[in-house]
C-alpha positions in Angstrom: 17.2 15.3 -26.9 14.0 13.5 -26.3 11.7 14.3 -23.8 11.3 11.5 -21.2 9.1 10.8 -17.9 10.2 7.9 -15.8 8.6 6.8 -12.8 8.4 3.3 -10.3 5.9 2.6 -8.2 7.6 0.2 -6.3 6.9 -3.3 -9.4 9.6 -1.9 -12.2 9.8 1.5 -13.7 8.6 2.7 -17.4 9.3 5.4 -19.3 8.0 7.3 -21.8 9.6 9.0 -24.8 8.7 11.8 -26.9 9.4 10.9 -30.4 9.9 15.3 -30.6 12.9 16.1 -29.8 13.8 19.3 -28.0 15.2 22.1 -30.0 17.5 24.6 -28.0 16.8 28.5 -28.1 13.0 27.9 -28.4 10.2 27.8 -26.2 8.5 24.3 -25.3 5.6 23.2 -23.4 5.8 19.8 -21.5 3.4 18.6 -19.7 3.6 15.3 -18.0 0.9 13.7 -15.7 0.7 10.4 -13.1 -2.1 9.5 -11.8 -1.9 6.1 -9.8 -0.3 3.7 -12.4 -1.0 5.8 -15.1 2.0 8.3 -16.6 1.1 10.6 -19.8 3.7 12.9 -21.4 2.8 15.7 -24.0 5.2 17.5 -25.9 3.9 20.9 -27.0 0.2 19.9 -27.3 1.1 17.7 -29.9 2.9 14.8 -29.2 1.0 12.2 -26.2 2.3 9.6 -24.9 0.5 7.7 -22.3 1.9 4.4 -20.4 1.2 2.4 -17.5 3.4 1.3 -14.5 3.5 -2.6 -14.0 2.2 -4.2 -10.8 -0.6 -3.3 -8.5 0.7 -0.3 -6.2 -0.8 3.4 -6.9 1.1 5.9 -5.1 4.8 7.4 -5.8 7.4 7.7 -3.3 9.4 10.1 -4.2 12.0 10.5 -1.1 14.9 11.3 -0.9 14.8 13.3 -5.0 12.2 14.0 -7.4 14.2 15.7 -10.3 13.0 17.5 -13.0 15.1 18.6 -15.6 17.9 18.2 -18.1 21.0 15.3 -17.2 23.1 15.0 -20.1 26.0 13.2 -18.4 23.2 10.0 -17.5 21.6 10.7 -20.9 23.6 8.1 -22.2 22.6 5.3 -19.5 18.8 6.1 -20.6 17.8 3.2 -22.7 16.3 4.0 -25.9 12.6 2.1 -26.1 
């Protein structure tokens, strides 16, 4: 699986994708960051990926669910950029 952070600020959504994927049964740091229209991911201190939200608006509503974690049912509706 390939690590992913996906966020809208109210202009269109991006995402951005790890090209490490996630091995099971070992330990892994991710770290991902926004700041205004701008969304980093790192995967294990190695792999950055940095993107930036389309539009004009800065701040993240995040009502009624901010998730975190693992959906492998929607995985598959995820599209691969």
């Amino acid at each position: 699986m390939d690590p992913l952070l996906r966020f809208d600020n109210g202009h269109g959504s991006v995402t951005l994708r790890s090209s490490r994927p996630i091995r099971a049964n070992r330990q892994q740091s991710i770290r991902c960051q926004r700041s205004g229209r701008h969304g980093t991911l790192i995967v294990n201190g190695e792999d950055i990926v940095t993107a930036m939200a389309p539009g004009t608006h800065q701040s993240l509503n995040v009502e009624p669910v901010l998730y975190v974690g693992h959906v492998s049912v929607l995985q598959s509706a995820i599209p691969k950029r």
